[in-house]
Biopython code that builds the backbone (N, CA, C, O; Angstrom):
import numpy as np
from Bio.PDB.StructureBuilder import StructureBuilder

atoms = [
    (1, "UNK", "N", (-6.953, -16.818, -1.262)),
    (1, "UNK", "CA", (-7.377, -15.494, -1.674)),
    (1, "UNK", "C", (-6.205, -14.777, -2.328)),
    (1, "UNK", "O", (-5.215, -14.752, -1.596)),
    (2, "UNK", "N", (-6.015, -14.049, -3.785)),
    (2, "UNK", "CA", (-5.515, -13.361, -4.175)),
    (2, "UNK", "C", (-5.738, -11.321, -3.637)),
    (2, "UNK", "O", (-6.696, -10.584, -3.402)),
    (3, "UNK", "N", (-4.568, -11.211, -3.663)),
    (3, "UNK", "CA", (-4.816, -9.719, -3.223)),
    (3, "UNK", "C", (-3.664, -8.953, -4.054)),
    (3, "UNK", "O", (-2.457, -9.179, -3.969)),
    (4, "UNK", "N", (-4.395, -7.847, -5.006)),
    (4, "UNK", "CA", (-4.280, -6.802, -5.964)),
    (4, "UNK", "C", (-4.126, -6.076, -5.349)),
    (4, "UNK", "O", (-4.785, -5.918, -4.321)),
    (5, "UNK", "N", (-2.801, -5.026, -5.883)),
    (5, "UNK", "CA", (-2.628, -3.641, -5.670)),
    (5, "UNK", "C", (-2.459, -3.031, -6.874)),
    (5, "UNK", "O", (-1.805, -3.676, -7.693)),
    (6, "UNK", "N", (-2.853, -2.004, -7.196)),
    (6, "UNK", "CA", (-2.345, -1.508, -8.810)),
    (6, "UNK", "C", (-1.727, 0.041, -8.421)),
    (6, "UNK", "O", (-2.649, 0.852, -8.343)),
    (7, "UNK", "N", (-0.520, 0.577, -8.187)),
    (7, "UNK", "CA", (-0.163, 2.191, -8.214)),
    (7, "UNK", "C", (-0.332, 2.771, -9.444)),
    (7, "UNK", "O", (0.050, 2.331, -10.529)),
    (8, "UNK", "N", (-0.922, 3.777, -9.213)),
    (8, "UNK", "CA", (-1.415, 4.770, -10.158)),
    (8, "UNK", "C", (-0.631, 6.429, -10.127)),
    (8, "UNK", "O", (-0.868, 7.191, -9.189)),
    (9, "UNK", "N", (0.137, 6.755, -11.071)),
    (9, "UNK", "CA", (0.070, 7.969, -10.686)),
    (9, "UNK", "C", (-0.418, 8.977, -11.753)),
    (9, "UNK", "O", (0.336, 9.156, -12.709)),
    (10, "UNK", "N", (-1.670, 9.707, -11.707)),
    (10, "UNK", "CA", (-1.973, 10.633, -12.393)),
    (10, "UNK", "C", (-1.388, 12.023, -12.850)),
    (10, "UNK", "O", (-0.412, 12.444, -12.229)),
    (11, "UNK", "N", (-2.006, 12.918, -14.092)),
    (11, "UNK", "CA", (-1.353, 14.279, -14.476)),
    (11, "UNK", "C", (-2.350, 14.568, -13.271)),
    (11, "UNK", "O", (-3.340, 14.084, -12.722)),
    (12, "UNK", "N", (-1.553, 15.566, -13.204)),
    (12, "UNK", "CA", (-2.288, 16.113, -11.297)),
    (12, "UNK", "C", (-3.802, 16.952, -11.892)),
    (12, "UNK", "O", (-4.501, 17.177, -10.904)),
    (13, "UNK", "N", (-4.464, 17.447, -13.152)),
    (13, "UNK", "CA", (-4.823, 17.804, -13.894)),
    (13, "UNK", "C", (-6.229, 17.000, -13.597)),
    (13, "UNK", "O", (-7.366, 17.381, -13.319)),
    (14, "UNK", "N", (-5.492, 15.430, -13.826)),
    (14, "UNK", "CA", (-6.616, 14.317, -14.163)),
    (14, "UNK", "C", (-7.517, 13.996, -12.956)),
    (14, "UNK", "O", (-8.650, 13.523, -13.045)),
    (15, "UNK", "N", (-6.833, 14.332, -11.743)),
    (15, "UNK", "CA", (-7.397, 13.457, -10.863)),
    (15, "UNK", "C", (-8.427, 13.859, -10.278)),
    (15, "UNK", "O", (-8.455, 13.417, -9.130)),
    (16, "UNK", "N", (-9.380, 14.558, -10.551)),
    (16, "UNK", "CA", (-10.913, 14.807, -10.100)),
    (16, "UNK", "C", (-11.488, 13.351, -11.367)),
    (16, "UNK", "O", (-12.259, 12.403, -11.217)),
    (17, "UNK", "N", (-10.712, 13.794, -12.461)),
    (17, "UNK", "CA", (-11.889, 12.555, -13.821)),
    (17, "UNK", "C", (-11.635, 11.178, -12.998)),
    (17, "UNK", "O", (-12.541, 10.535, -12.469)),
    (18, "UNK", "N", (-9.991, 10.759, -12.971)),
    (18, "UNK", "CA", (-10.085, 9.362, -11.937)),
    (18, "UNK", "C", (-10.923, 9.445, -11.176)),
    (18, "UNK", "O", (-11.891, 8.787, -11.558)),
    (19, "UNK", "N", (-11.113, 10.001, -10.108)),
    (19, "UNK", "CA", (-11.957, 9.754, -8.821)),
    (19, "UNK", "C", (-13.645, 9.747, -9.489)),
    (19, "UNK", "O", (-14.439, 8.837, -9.249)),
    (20, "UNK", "N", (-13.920, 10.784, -10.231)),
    (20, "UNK", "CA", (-15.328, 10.179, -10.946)),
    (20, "UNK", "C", (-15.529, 9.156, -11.178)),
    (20, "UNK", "O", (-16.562, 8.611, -10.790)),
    (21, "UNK", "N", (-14.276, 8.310, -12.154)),
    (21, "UNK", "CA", (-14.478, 7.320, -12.656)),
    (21, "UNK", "C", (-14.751, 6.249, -12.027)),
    (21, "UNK", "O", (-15.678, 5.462, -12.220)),
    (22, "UNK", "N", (-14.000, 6.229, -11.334)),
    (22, "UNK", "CA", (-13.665, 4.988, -9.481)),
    (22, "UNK", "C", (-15.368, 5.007, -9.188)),
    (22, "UNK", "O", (-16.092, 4.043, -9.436)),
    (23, "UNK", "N", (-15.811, 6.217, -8.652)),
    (23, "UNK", "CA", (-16.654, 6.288, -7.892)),
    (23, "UNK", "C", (-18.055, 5.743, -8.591)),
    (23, "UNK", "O", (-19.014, 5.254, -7.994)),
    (24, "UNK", "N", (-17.909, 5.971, -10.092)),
    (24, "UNK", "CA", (-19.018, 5.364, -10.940)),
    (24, "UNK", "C", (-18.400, 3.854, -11.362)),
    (24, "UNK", "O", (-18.816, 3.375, -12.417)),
    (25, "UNK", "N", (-17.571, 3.207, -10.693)),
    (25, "UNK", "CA", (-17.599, 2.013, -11.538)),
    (25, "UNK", "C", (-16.828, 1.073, -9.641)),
    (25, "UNK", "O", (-16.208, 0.034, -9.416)),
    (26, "UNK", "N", (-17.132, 1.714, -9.146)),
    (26, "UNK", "CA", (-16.231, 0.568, -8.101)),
    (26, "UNK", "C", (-17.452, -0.440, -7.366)),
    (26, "UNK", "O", (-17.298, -1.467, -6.704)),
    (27, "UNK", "N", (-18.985, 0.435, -7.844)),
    (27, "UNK", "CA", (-20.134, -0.924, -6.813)),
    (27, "UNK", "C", (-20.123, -1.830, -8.184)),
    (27, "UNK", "O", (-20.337, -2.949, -7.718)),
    (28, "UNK", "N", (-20.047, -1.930, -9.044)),
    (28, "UNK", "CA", (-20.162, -2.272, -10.692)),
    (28, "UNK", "C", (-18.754, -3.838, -10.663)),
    (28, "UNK", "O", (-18.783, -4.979, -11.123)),
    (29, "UNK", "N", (-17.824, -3.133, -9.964)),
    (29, "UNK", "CA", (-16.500, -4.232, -9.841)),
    (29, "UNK", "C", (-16.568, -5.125, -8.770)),
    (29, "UNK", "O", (-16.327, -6.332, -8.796)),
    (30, "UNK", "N", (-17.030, -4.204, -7.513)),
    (30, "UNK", "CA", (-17.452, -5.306, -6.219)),
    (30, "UNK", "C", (-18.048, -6.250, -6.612)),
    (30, "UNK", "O", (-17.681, -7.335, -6.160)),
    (31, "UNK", "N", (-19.133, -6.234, -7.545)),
    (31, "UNK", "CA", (-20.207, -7.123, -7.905)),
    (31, "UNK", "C", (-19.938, -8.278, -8.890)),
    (31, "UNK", "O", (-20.828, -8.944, -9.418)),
    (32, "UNK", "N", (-18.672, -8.435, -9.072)),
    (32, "UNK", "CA", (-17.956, -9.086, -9.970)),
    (32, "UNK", "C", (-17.710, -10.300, -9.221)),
    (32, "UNK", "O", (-17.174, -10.305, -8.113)),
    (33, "UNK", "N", (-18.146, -11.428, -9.898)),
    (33, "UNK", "CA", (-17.977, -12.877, -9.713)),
    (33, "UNK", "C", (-16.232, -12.998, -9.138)),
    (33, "UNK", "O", (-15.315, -13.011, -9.959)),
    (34, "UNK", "N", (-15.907, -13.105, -7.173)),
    (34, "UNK", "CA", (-15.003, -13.497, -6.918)),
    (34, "UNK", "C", (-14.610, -12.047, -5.910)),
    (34, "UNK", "O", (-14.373, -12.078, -4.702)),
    (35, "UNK", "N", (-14.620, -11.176, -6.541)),
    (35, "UNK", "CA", (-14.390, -9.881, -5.781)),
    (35, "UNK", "C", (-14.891, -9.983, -4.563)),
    (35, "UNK", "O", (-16.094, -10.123, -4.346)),
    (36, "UNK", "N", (-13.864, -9.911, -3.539)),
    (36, "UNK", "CA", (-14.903, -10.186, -2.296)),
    (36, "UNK", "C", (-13.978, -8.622, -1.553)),
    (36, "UNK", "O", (-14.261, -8.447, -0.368)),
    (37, "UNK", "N", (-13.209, -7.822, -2.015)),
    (37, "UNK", "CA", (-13.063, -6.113, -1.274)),
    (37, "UNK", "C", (-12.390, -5.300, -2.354)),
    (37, "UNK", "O", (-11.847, -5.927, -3.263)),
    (38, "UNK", "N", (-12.363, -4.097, -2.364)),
    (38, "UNK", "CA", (-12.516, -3.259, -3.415)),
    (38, "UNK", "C", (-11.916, -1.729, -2.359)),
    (38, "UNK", "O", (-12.664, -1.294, -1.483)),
    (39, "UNK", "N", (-10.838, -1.225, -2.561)),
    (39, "UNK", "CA", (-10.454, 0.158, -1.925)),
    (39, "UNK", "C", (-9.644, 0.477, -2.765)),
    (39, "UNK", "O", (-8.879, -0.132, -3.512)),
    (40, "UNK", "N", (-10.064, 2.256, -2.426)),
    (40, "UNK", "CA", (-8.733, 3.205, -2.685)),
    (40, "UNK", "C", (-8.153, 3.770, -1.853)),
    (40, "UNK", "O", (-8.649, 4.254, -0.835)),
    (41, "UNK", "N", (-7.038, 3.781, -2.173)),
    (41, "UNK", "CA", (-5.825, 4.849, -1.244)),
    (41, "UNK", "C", (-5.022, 6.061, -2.160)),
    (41, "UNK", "O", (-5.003, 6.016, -3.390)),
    (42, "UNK", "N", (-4.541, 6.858, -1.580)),
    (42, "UNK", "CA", (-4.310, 7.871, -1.998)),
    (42, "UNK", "C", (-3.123, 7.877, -1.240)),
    (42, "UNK", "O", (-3.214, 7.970, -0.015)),
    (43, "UNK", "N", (-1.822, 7.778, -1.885)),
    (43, "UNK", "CA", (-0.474, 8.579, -1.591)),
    (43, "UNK", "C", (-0.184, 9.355, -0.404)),
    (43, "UNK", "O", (-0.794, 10.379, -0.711)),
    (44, "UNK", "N", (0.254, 9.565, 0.595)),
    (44, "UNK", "CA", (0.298, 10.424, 1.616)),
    (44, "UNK", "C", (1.217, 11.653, 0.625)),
    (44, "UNK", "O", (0.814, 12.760, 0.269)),
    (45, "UNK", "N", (2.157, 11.198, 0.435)),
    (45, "UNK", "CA", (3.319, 11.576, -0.071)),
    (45, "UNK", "C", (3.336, 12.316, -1.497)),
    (45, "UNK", "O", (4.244, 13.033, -1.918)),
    (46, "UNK", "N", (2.304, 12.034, -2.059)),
    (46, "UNK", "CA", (1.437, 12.276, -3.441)),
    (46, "UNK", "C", (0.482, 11.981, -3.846)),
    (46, "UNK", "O", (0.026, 10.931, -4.299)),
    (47, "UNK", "N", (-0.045, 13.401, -3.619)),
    (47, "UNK", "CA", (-1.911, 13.312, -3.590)),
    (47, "UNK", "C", (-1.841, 12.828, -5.206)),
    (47, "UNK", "O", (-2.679, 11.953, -5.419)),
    (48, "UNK", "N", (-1.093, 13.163, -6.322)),
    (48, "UNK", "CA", (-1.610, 12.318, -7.879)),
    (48, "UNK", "C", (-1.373, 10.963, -7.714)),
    (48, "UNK", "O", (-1.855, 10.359, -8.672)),
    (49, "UNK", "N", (-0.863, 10.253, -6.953)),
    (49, "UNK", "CA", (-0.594, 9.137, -6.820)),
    (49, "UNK", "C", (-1.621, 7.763, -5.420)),
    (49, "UNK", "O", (-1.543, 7.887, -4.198)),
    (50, "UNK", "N", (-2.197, 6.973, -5.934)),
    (50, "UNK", "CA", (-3.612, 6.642, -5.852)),
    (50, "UNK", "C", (-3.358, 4.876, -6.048)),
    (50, "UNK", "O", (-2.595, 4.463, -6.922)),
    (51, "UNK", "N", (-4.032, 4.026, -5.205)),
    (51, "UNK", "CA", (-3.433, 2.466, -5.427)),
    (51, "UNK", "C", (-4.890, 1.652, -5.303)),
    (51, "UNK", "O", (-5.417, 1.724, -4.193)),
    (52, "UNK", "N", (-5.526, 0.960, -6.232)),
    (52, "UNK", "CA", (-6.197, 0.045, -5.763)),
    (52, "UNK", "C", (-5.876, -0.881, -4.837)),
    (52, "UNK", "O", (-4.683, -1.162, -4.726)),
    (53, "UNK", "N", (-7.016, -1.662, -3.838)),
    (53, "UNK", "CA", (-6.575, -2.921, -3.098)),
    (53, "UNK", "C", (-7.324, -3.311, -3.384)),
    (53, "UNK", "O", (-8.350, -2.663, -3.178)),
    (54, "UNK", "N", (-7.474, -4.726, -4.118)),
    (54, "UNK", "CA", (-8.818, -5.065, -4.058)),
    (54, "UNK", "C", (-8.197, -7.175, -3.566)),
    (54, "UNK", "O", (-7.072, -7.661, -3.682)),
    (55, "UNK", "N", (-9.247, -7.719, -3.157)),
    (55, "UNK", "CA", (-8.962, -8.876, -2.734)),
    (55, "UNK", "C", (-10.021, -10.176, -3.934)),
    (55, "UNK", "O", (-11.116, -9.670, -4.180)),
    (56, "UNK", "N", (-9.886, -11.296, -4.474)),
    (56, "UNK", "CA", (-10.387, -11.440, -5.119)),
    (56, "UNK", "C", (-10.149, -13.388, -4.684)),
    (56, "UNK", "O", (-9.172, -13.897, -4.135)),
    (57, "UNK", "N", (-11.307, -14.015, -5.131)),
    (57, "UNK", "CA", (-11.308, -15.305, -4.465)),
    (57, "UNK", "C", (-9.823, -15.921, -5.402)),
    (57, "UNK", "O", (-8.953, -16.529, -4.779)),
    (58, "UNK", "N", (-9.711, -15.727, -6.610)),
    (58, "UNK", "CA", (-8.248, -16.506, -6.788)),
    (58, "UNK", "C", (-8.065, -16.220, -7.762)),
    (58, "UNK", "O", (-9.085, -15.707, -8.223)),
    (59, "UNK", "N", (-6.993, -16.249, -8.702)),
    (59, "UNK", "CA", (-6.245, -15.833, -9.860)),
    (59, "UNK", "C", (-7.265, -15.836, -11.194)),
    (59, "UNK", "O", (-7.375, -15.116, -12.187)),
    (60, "UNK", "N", (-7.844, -16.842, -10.769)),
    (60, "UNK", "CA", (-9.481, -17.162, -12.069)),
    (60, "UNK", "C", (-10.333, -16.157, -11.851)),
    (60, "UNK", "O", (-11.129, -16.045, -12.784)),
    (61, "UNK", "N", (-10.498, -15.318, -10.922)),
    (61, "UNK", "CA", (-11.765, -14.915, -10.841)),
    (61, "UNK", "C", (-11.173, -13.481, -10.888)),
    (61, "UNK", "O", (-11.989, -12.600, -11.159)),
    (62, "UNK", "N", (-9.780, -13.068, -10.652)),
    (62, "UNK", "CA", (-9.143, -11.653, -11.208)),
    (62, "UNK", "C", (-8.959, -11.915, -13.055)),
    (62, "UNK", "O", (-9.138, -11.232, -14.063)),
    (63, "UNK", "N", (-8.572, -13.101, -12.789)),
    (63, "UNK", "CA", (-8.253, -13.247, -14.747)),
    (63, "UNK", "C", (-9.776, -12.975, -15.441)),
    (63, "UNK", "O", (-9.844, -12.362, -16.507)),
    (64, "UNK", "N", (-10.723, -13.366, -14.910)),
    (64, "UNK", "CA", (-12.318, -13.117, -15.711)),
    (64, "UNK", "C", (-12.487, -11.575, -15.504)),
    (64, "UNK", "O", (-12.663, -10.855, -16.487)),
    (65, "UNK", "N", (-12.449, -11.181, -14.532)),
    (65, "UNK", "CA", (-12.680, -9.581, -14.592)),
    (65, "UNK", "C", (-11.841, -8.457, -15.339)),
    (65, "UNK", "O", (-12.014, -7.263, -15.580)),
    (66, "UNK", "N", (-10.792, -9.452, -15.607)),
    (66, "UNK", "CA", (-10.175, -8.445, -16.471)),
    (66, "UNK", "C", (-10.410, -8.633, -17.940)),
    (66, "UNK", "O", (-10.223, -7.766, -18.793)),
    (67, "UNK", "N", (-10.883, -9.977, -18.170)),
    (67, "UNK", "CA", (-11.820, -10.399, -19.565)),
    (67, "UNK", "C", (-13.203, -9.709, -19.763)),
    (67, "UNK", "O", (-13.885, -9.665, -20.787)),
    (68, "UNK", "N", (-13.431, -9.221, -18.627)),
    (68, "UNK", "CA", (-14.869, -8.469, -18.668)),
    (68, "UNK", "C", (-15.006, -7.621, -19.603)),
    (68, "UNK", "O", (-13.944, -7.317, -20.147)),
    (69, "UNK", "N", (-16.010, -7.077, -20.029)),
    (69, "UNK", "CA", (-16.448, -5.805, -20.733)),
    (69, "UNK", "C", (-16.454, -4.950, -19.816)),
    (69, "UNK", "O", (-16.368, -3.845, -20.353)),
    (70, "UNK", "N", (-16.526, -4.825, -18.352)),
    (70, "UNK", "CA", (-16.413, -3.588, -17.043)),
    (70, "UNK", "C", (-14.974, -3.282, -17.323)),
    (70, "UNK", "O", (-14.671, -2.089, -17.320)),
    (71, "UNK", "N", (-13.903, -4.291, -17.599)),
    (71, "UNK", "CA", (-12.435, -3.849, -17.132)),
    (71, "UNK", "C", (-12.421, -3.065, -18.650)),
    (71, "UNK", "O", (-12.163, -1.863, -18.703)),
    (72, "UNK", "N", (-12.710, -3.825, -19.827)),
    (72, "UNK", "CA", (-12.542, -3.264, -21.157)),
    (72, "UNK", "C", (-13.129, -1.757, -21.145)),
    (72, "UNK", "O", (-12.568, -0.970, -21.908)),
    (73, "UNK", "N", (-14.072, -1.329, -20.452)),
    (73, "UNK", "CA", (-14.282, -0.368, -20.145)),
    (73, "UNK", "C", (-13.730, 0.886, -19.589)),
    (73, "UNK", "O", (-13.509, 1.939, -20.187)),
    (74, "UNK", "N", (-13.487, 0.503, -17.952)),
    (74, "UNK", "CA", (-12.781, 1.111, -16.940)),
    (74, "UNK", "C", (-11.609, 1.003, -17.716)),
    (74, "UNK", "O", (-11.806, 1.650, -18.746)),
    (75, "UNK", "N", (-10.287, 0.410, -17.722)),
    (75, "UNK", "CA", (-8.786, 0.655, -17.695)),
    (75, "UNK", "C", (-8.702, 1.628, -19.021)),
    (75, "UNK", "O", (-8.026, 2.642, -18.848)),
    (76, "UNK", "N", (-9.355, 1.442, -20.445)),
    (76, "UNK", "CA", (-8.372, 1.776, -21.284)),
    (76, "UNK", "C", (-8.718, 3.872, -20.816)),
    (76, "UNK", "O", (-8.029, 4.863, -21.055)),
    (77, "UNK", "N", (-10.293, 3.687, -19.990)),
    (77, "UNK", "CA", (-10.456, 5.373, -19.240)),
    (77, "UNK", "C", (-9.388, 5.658, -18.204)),
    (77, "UNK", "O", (-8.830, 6.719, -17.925)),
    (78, "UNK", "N", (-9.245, 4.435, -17.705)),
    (78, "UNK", "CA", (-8.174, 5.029, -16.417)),
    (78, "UNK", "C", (-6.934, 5.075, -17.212)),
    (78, "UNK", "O", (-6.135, 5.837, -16.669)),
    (79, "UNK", "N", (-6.423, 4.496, -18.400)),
    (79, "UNK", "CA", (-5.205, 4.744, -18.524)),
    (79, "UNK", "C", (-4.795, 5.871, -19.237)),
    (79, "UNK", "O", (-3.622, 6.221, -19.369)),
    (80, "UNK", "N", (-5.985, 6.558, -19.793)),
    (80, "UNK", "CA", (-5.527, 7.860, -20.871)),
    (80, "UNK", "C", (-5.410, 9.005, -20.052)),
    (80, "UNK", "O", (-5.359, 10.125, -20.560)),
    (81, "UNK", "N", (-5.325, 8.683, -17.828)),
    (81, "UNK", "CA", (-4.953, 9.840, -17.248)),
    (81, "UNK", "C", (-3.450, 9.543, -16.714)),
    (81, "UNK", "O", (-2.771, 10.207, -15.932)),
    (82, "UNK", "N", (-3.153, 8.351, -17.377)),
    (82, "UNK", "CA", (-2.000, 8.613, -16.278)),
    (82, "UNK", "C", (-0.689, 9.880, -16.593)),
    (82, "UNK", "O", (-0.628, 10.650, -17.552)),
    (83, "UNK", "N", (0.104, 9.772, -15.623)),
    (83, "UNK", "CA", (1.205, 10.115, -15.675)),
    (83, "UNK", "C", (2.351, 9.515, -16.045)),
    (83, "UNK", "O", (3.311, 10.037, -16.613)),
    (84, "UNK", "N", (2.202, 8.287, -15.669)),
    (84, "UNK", "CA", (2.990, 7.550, -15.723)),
    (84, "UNK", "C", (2.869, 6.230, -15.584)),
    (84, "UNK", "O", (1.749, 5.964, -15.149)),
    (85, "UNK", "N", (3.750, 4.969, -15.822)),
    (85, "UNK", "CA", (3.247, 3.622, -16.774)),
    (85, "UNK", "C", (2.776, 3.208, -14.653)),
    (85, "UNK", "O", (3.297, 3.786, -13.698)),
    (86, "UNK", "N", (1.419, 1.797, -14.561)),
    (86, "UNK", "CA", (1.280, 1.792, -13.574)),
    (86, "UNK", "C", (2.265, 0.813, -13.094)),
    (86, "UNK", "O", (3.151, 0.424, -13.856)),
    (87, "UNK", "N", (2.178, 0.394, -11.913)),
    (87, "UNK", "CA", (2.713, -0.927, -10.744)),
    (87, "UNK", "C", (1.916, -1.151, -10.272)),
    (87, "UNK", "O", (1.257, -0.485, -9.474)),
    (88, "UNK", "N", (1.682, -2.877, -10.927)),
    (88, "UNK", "CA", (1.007, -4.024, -10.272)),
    (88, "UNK", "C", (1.569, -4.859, -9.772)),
    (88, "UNK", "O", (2.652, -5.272, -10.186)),
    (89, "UNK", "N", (1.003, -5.281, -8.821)),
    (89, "UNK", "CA", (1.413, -6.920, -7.948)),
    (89, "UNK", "C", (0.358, -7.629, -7.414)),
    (89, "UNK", "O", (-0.688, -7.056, -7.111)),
    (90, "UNK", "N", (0.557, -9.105, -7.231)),
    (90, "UNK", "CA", (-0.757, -9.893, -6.470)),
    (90, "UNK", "C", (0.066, -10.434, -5.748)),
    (90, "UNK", "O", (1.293, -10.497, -5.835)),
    (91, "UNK", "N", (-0.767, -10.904, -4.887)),
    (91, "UNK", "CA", (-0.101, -11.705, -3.979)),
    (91, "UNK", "C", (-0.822, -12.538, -3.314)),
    (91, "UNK", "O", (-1.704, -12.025, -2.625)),
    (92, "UNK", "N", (-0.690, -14.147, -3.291)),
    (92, "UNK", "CA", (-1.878, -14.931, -2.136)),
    (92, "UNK", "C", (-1.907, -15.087, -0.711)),
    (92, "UNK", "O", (-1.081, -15.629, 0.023)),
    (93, "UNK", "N", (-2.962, -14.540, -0.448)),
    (93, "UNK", "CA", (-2.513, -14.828, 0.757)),
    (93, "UNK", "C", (-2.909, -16.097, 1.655)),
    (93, "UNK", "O", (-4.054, -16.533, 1.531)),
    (94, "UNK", "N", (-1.980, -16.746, 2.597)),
    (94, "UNK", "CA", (-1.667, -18.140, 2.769)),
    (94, "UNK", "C", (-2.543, -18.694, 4.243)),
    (94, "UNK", "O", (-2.813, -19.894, 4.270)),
    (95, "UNK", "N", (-2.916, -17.945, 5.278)),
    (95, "UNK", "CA", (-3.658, -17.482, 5.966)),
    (95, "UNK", "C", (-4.295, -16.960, 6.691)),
    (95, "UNK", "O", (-5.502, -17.198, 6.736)),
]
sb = StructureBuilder()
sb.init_structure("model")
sb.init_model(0)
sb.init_chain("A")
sb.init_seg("    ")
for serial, (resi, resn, name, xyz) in enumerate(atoms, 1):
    if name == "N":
        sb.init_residue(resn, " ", resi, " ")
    sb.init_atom(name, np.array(xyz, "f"), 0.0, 1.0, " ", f" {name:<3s}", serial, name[0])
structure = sb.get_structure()
């Protein structure tokens, strides 16, 4: 199993449109061939600052969703709020 985190930090401005956006597109991503969990977190430390987790059966099945027309969709909206450039990492986990 691969496991995604993406940090996000928004113009503090933006972040009601993020959370719309999330909220209209996250049953849409669950449903994605491989996606087997899907969360958000929110910053303790900074409410503009916001991290996907999502868990995904393996590097093929995150690499297709991001070939999707959902991701072509979602990111280039999520990226015209940021604040600042994001931080990604995966990581497998072993068991």
């Amino acid at each position: 199993m691969l496991i995604r985190i993406v940090r996000m930090t928004f113009v503090a401005e933006q972040v009601p449109a993020f959370l719309e956006l999330f909220r209209q597109s996250e049953h849409r991503i669950r449903q994605q061939p491989g996606c087997r969990h899907l969360e958000l977190w929110q910053d303790a430390d900074n409410p503009a600052t916001y991290c996907t987790h999502s868990h995904w059966d393996d590097a093929a099945a995150l690499d297709a969703y991001r070939k999707s027309a959902l991701f072509g969709e979602v990111w280039p909206a999520t990226k015209r709020l940021f604040a600042a450039p994001p931080v990604a990492f995966s990581v497998t986990q072993v068991l």
